[in-house]
C-alpha positions as CSV (number, residue, x, y, z in Angstrom):
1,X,-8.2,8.8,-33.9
2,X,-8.2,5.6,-31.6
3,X,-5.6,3.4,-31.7
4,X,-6.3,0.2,-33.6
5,X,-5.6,-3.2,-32.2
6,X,-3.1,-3.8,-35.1
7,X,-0.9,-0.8,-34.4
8,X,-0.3,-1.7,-30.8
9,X,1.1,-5.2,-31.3
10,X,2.5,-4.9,-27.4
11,X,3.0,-8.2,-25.6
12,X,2.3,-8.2,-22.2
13,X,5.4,-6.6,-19.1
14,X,7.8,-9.6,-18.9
15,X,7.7,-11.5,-15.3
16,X,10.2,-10.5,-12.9
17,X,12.8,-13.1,-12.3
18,X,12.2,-14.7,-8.6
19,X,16.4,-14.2,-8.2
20,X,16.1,-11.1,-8.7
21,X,13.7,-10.3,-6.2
22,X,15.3,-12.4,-3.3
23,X,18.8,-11.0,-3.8
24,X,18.3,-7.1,-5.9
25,X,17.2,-4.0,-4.0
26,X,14.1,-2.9,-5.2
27,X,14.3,0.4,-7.6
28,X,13.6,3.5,-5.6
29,X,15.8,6.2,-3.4
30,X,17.1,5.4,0.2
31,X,14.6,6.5,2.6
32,X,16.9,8.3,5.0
33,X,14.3,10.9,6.1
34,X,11.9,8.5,6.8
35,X,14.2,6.2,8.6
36,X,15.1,9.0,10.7
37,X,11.8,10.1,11.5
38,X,10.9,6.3,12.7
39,X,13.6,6.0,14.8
40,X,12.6,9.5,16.7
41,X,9.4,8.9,17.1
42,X,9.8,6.0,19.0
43,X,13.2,7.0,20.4
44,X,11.8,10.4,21.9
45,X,8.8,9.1,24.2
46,X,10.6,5.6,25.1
47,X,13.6,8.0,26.4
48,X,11.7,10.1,28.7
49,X,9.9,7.0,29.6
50,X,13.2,5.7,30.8
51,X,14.1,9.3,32.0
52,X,10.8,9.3,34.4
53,X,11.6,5.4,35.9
54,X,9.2,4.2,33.6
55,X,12.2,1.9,31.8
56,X,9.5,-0.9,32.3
57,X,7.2,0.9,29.3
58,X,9.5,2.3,27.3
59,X,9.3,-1.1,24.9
60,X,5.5,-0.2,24.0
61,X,5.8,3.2,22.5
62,X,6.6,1.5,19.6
63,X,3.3,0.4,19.2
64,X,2.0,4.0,19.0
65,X,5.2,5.1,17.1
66,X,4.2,2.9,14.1
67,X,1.6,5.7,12.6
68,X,4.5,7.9,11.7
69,X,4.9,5.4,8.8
70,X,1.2,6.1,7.5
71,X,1.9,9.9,7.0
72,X,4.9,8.9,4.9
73,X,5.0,10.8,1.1
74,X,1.6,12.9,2.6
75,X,1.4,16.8,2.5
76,X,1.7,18.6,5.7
77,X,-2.1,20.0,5.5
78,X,-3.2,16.6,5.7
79,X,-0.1,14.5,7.2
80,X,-1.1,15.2,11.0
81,X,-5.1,13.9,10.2
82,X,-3.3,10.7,8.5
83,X,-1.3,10.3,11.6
84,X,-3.7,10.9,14.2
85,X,-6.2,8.1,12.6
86,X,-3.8,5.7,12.5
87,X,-2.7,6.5,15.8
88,X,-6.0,6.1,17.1
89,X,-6.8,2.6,15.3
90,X,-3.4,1.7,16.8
91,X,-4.6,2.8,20.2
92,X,-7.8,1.2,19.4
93,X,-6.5,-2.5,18.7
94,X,-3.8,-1.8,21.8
95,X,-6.7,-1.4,23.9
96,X,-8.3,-5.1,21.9
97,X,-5.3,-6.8,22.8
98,X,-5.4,-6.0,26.6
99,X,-8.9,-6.5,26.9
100,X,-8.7,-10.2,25.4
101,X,-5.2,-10.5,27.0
102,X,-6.1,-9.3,30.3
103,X,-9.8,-11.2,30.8
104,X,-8.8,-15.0,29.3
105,X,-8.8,-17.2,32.2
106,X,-5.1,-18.6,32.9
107,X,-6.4,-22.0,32.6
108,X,-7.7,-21.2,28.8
109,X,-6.0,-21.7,25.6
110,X,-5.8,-18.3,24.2
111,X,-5.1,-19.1,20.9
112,X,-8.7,-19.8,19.5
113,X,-9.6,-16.7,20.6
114,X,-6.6,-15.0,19.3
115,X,-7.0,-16.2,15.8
116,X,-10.4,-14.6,15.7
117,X,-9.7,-11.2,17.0
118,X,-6.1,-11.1,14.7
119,X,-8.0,-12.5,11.7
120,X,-10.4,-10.4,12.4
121,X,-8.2,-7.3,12.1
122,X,-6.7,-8.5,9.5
123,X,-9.5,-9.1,7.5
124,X,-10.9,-5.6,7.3
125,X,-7.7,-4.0,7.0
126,X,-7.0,-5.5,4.0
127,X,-9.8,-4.9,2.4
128,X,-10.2,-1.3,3.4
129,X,-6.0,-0.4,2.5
130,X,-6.7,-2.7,-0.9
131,X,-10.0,-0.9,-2.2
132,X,-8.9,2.5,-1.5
133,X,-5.4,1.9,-2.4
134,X,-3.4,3.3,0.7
135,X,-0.5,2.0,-0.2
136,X,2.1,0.8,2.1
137,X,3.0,-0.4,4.8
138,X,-0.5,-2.0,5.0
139,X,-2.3,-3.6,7.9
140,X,1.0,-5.5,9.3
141,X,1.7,-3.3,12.5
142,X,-1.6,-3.1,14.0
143,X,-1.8,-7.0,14.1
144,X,1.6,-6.5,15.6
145,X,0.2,-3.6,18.1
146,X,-2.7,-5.7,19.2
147,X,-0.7,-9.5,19.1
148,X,1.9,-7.5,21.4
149,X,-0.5,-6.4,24.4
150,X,-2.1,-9.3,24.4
151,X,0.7,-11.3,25.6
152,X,2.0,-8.3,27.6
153,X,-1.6,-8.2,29.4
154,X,-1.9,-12.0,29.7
155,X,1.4,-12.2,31.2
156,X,0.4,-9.6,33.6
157,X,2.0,-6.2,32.4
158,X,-0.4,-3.4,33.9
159,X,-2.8,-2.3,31.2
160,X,-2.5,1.8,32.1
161,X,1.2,1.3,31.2
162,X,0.8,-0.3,27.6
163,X,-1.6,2.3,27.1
164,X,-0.2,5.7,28.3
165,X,3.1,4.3,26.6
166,X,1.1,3.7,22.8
167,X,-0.7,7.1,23.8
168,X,3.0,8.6,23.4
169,X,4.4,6.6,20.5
170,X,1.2,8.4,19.1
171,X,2.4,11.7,20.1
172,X,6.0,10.9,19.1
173,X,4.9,10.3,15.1
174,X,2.9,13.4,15.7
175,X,5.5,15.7,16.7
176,X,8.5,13.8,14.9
177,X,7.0,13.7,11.3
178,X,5.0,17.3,11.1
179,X,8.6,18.9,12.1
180,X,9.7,18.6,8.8
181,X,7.3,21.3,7.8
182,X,9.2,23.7,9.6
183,X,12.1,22.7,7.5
184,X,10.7,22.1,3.8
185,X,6.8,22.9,4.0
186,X,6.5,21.9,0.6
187,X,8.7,18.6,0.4
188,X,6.0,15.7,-0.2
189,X,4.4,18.0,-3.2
190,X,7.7,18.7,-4.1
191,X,8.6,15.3,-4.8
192,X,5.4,14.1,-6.2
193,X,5.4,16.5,-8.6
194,X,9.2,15.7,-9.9
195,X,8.1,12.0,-10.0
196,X,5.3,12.9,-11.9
197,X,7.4,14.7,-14.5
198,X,9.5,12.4,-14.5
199,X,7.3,9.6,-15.8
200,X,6.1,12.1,-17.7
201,X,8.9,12.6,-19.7
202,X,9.8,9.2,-20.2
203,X,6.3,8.1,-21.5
204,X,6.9,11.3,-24.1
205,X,10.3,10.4,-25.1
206,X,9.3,6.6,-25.4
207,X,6.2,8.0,-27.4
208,X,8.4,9.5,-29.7
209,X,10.8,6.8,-30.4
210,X,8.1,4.7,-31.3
211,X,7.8,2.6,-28.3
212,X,5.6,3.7,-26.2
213,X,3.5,0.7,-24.0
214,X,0.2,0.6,-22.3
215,X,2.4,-0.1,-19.0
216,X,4.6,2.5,-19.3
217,X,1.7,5.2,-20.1
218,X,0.1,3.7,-17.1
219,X,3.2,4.7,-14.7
220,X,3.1,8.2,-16.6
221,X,-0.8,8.0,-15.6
222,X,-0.7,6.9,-12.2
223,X,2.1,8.9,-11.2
224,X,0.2,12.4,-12.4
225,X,-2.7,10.9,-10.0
226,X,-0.7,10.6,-7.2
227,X,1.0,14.3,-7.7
228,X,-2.5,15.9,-8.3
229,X,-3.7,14.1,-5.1
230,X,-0.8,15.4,-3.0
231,X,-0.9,18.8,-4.9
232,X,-4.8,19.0,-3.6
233,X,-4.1,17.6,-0.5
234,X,-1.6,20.5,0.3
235,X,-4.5,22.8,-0.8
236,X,-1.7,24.5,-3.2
237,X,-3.9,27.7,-5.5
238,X,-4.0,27.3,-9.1
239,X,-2.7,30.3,-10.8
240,X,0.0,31.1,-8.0
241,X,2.3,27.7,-7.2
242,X,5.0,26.9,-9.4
243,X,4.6,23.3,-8.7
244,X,0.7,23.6,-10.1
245,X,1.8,25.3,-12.9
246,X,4.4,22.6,-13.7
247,X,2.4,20.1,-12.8
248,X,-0.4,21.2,-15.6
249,X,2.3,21.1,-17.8
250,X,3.2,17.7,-17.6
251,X,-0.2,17.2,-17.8
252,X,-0.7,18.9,-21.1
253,X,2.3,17.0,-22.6
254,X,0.8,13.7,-21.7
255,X,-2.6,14.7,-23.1
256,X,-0.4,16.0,-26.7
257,X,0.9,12.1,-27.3
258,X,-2.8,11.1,-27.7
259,X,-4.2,10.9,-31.5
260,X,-6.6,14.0,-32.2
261,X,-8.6,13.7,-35.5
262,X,-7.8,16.9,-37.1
263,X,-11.5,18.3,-36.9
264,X,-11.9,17.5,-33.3
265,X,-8.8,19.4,-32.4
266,X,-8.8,22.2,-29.6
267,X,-8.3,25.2,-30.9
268,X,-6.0,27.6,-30.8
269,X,-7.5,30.4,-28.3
270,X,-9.1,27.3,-26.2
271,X,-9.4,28.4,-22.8
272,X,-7.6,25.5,-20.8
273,X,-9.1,23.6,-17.8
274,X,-8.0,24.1,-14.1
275,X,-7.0,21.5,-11.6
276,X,-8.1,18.1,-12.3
277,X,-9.9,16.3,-9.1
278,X,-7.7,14.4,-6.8
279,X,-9.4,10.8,-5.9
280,X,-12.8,9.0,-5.7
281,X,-14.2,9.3,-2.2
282,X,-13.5,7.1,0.3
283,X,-17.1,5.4,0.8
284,X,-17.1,5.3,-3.4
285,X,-13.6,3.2,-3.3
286,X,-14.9,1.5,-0.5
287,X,-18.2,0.3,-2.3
288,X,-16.9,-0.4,-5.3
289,X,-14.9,-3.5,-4.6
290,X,-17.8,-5.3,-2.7
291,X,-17.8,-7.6,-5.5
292,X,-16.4,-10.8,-5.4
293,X,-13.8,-10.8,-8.5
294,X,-12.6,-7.3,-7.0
295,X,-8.9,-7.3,-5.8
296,X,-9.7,-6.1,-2.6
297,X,-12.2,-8.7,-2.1
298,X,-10.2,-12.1,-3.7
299,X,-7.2,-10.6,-1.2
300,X,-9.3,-10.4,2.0
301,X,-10.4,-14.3,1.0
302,X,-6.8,-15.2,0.9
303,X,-5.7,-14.1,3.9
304,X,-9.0,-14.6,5.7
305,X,-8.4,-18.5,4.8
306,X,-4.9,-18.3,5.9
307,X,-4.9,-16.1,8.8
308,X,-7.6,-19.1,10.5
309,X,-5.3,-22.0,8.7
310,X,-1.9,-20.7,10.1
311,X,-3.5,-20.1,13.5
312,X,-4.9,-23.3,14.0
313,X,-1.9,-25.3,13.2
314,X,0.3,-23.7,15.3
315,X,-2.2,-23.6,18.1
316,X,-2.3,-27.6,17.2
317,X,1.0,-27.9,18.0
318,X,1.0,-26.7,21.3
319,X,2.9,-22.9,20.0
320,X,2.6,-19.9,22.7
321,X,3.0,-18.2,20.3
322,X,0.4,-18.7,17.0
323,X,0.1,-15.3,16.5
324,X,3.5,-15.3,14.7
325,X,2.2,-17.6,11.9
326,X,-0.5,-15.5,11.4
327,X,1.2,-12.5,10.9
328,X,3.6,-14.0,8.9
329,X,0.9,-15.5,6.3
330,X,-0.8,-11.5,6.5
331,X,2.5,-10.0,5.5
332,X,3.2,-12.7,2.4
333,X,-0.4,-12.3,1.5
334,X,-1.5,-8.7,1.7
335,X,-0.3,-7.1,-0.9
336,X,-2.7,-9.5,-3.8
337,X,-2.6,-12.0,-5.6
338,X,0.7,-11.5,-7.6
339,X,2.4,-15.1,-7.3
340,X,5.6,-14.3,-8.3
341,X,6.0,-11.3,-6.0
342,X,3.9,-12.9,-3.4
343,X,6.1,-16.2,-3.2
344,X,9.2,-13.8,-3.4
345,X,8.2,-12.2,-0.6
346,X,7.4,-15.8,1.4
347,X,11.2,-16.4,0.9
348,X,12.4,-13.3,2.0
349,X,10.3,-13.6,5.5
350,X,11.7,-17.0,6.4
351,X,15.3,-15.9,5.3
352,X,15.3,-12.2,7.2
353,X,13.4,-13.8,10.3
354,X,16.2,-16.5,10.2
355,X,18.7,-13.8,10.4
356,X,16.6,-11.7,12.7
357,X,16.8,-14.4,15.1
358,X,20.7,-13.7,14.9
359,X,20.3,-10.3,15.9
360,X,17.6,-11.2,18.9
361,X,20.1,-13.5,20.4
362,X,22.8,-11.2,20.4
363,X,21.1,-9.0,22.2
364,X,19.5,-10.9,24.5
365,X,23.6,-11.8,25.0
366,X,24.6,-8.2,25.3
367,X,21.2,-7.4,27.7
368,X,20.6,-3.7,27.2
369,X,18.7,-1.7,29.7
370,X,17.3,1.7,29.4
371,X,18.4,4.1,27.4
372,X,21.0,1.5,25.3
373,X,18.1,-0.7,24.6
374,X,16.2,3.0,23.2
375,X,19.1,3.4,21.3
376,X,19.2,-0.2,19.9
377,X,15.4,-0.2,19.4
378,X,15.6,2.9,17.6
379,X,18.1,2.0,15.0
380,X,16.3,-1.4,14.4
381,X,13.5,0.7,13.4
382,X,15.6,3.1,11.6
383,X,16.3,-0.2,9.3
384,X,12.9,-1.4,9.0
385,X,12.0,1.8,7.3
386,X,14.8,2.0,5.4
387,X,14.6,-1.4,3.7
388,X,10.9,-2.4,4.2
389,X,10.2,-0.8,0.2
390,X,13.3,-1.9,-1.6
391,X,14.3,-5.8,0.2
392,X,12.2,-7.6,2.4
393,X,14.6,-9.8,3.8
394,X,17.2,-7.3,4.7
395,X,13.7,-5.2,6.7
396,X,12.9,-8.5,8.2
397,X,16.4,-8.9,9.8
398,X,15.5,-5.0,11.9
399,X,11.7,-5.9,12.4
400,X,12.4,-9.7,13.7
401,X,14.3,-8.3,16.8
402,X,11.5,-5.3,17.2
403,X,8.9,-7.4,17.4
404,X,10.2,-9.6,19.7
405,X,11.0,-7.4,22.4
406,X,8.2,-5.2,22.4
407,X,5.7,-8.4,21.6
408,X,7.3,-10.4,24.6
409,X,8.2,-7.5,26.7
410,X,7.5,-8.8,30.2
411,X,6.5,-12.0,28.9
412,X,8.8,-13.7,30.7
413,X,8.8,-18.1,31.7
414,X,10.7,-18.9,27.9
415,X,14.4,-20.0,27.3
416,X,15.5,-17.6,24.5
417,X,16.2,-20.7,22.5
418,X,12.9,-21.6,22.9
419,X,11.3,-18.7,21.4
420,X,13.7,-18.5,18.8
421,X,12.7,-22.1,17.8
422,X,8.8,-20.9,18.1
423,X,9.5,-18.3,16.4
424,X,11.0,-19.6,13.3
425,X,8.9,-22.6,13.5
426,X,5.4,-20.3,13.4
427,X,7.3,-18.4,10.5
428,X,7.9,-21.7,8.6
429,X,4.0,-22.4,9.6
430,X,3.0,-19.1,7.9
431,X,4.8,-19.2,4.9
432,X,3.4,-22.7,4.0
433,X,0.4,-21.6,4.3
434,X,0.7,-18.5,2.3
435,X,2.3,-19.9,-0.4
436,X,-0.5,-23.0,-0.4
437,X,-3.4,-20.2,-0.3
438,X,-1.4,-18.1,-3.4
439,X,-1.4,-21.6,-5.5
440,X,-4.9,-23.1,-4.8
441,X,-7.3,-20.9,-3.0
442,X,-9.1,-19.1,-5.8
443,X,-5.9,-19.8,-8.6
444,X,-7.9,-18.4,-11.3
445,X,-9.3,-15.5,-9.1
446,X,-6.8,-13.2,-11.8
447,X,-8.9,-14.1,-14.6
448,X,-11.9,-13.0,-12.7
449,X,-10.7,-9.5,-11.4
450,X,-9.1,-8.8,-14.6
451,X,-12.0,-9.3,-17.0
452,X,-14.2,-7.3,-13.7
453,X,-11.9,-4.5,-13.9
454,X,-11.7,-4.2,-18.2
455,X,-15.6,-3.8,-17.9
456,X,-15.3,-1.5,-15.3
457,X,-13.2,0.6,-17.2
458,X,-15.8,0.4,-20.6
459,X,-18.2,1.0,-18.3
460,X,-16.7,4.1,-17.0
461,X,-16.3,5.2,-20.1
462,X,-19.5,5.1,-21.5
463,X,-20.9,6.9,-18.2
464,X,-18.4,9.7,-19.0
465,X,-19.7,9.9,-22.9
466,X,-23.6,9.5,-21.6
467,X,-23.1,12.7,-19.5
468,X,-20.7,14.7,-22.3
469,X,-23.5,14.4,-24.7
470,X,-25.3,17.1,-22.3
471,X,-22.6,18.7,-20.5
472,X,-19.2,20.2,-21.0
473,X,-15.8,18.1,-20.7
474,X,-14.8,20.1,-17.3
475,X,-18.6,20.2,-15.7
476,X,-18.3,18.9,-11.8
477,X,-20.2,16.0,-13.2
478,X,-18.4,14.9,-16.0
479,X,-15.2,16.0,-14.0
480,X,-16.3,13.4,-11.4
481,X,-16.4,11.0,-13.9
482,X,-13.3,11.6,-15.3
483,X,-11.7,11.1,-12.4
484,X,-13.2,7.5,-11.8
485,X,-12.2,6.1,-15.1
486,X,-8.8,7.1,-14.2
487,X,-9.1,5.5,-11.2
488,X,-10.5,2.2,-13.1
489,X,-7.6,2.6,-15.5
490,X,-5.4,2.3,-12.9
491,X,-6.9,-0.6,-11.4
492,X,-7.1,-2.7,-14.8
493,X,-3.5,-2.0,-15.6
494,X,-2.6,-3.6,-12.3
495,X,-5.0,-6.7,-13.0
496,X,-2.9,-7.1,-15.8
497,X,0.4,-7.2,-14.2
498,X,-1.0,-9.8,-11.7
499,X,-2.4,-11.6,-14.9
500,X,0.9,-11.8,-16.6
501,X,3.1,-13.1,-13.4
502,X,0.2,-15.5,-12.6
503,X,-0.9,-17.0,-15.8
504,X,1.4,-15.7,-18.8
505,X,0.2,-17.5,-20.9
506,X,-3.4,-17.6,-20.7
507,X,-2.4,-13.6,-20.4
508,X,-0.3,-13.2,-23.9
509,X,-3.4,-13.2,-26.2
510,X,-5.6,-11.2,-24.5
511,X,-3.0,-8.2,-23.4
512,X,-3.2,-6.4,-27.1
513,X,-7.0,-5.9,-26.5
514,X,-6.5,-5.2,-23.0
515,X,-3.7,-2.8,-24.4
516,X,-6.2,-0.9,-26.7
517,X,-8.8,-1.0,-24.2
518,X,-5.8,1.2,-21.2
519,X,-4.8,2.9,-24.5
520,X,-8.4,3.9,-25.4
521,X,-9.0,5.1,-21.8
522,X,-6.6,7.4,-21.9
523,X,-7.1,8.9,-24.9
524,X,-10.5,9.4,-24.1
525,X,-9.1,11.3,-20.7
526,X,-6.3,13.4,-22.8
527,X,-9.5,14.1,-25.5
528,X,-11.6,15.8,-22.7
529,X,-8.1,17.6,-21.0
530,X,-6.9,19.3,-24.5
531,X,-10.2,20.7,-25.1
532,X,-11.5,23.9,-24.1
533,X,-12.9,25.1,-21.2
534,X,-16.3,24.8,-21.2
535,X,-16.5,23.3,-24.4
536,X,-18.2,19.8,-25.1
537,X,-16.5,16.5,-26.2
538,X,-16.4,16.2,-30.5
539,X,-16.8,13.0,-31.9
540,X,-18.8,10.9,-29.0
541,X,-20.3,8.3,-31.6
542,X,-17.0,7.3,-32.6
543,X,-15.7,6.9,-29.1
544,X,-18.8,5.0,-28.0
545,X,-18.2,2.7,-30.7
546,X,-14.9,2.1,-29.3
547,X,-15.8,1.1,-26.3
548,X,-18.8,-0.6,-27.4
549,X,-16.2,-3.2,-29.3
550,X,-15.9,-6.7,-27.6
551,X,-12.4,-7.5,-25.9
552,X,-10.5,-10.4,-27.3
């Protein structure tokens, strides 16, 4: 049975208050852990730096010590491959920097050429985080890594040092955040699986009481991705972990809340189905947003158009700095076209910089040297990571100071008034701009992307019922398929959200068919779970009728 548009009567996920986001820590555990392992992974390096009379370097193994944020929540087996790729890329826009730093004529204006090669790194990092979904902390510190040497190199700093000291903020995250397996092999599976369950269980309970929602089965949904991903990502057997065991569990109870016709049910002495697949691949991700109502793609616009805008002005101006408005408008901007969360987050980066520039002048008072300035970086770090998830303004007031010292080291020529004043100014610069580009460049880009990702999602479920016509429900085909209409599911539920903050009310009569359409999905998905191994898919005319029906 398919739920009916009728029974769902949902309204669409109310809009989160814009107080609420400036001043309330966002839900979510303290990152301790993480915070530590930041903090060591730039402390380590930069204090045998300073150890071997290299005090001079110390400053830029930060730039390197940034990938131990990418392997964050990421199983062992894979963690150090995560790292060692973003290391590189780090490395690899470290060595862009120098080489535009290091060749512009003193004469020249660099900041022409430094909107291109920033916007330019910008650019495809957004699009490639956004369409394969990466998740956090997103494209931000290699504009920082590259934005740094730069004006290091232009100002003269030799480029072997910046190098060999990234080279070993590289190292650092390596060492640092693979440690932990010597400790707790199993933590990030560990905890993806009880967030899993989790979500689980609250989706059943809700189910139960009666009030059960599109967006909370979607958290219960996407949550079981994520475990499954990290489950097969630590390469954990099925048959002899615990956590796959209880992980199919949890997937099972999901799979019961869904409607079964009673002669479609599995039964009894159904053999059940192995591990689902993890993710689509990379390239397949990758591809499928090169459309032009895609999130990826609507995202890379925005900040394309406001990387060049925020640039320019502050190059106008006569700023040594533009590179700081730039970043600032990539930060507001990177995360999509949410406007609520989006402008929330333009606040927060003019108030934490603000503060930042507090901390950054204290220092500068205080004028640590070698391993007190370690010490002082690495705790700065320590509270970027531990704040950048739950309150961007308080991760601002750790980063401002960060990024000042290690993109200045050596720059030398400025009053520290002065750069604070550029500083906040080219801040001030970037949030305009953002917050112009999130209210008139594309405005009804939502619409777009949400209607594009509902007809992905019909789509993808008419390819799945096309090939179970032929083949069984756990077939590597069909399982591929499977495993892309989850993915779609997963993207239209976030179109929605963005839909509701942007435009509730153009959003409020179209959510119960968008509803039935997420609800549809998934029951479609827990359909082809329950049954047996094996077995093929009952019912396929009615389902194709389903999602044959118009939306709206």
């Amino acid at each position: 049975m398919i739920a009916e548009p009728d029974s769902l009567g949902e309204s669409p996920p109310p809009v989160a208050r814009r107080r609420n986001l400036l001043l309330k820590l966002a839900p979510g555990g303290w990152r301790w852990d993480a915070g530590l392992r930041t903090a060591l992974a730039f402390g380590i390096p930069a204090g045998l730096l300073v150890a071997c009379g290299r005090a001079s370097w110390a400053l830029f193994v930060c730039f390197g010590a940034f990938a131990v944020m990418y392997g964050e929540g990421r199983a062992y087996r894979v963690r150090w491959r995560v790292i060692s790729i973003a290391g590189a890329a780090l490395l690899g826009c470290v060595g862009v920097g120098i080489a535009v730093g290091a060749n512009l004529p003193p004469a020249m204006a660099a900041w022409p050429v430094e909107i291109v090669v920033l916007t330019a790194i910008g650019v495809a990092g957004v699009y490639v985080i956004d369409a394969a979904r990466l998740g956090p902390p997103g494209v931000m510190f290699f504009l920082v890594a590259c934005s740094g040497a730069l004006v290091a190199a232009r100002s003269g700093i030799a480029a072997g040092g910046i190098l060999i000291a990234t080279a070993l903020g590289v190292a650092g995250a390596l060492v640092v955040s693979m440690a932990g397996r010597l400790i707790a092999r199993d933590q990030p599976e560990r905890l993806a699986v009880a967030l899993a369950v989790r979500e689980v269980d609250g989706y059943v309970g809700d189910h139960e009481r009666g009030t059960a929602s599109a967006a909370r089965r979607h958290r219960a949904g996407e949550a079981l991705w994520n475990a499954w991903a990290t489950v097969h990502d630590a390469g954990l057997p099925e048959g002899e972990s615990p956590l796959v065991a209880e992980l199919l569990a949890a997937h099972e109870r999901l799979a019961a809340t869904a409607p079964v016709e009673d002669d479609e049910a599995p039964g009894e002495d159904a053999d059940p189905q192995g591990i689902p697949l993890a993710r689509p691949t990379l390239g397949h991700r990758l591809r499928r947003s090169l459309n032009w109502s895609s999130h990826a793609t609507v995202t890379s616009v925005r900040v394309l158009c406001a990387c060049v805008a925020a640039g320019t002005v502050g190059g106008l101006i006569g700023s040594t700095r533009p590179h700081w408005a730039i970043l600032t408008a990539l930060i507001i901007l990177q995360a999509g076209p949410d406007r609520v969360h989006g402008s929330a987050r333009a606040v927060n980066r003019l108030i934490g910089t603000a503060l930042g520039l507090g901390v950054f002048a204290a220092l500068v008072q205080l004028r640590p040297s070698g391993f007190a300035l370690v010490a002082v970086l690495a705790v700065l770090q320590f509270g970027v990571e531990l704040f950048i998830t739950r309150n961007y303004s308080l991760a601002a007031i750790f980063f401002t100071p960060v990024a000042l010292l290690a993109g200045g080291a050596g720059a030398g020529g400025q009053a520290v008034g002065a750069v604070m004043r550029d500083r906040l100014g080219e801040t001030a610069i970037g949030v305009v701009i953002a917050l112009l580009a999130l209210r008139f460049l594309l405005p009804d880009a939502h619409r777009r992307t949400l209607g594009w990702v509902d007809r992905r999602v019909r789509d993808g479920a008419q390819r799945l019922l096309d090939r179970l016509r032929t083949d069984p429900v756990d077939a590597p085909a069909a399982m591929a398929l499977r495993q892309d209409l989850q993915f779609e599911l997963i993207g239209a539920m976030r179109a929605g959200v963005d839909s509701a903050h942007n435009d509730p009310g153009w959003t409020r009569p179209l959510w119960p068919a968008h509803a039935r359409l997420q609800h549809a999905g998934y029951d479609l998905l827990a359909q082809c779970r329950t049954a047996g191994s094996g077995t093929r898919l009952p019912g396929i005319d009615r389902w194709e009728r389903a999602f044959a029906r118009p939306l709206g």
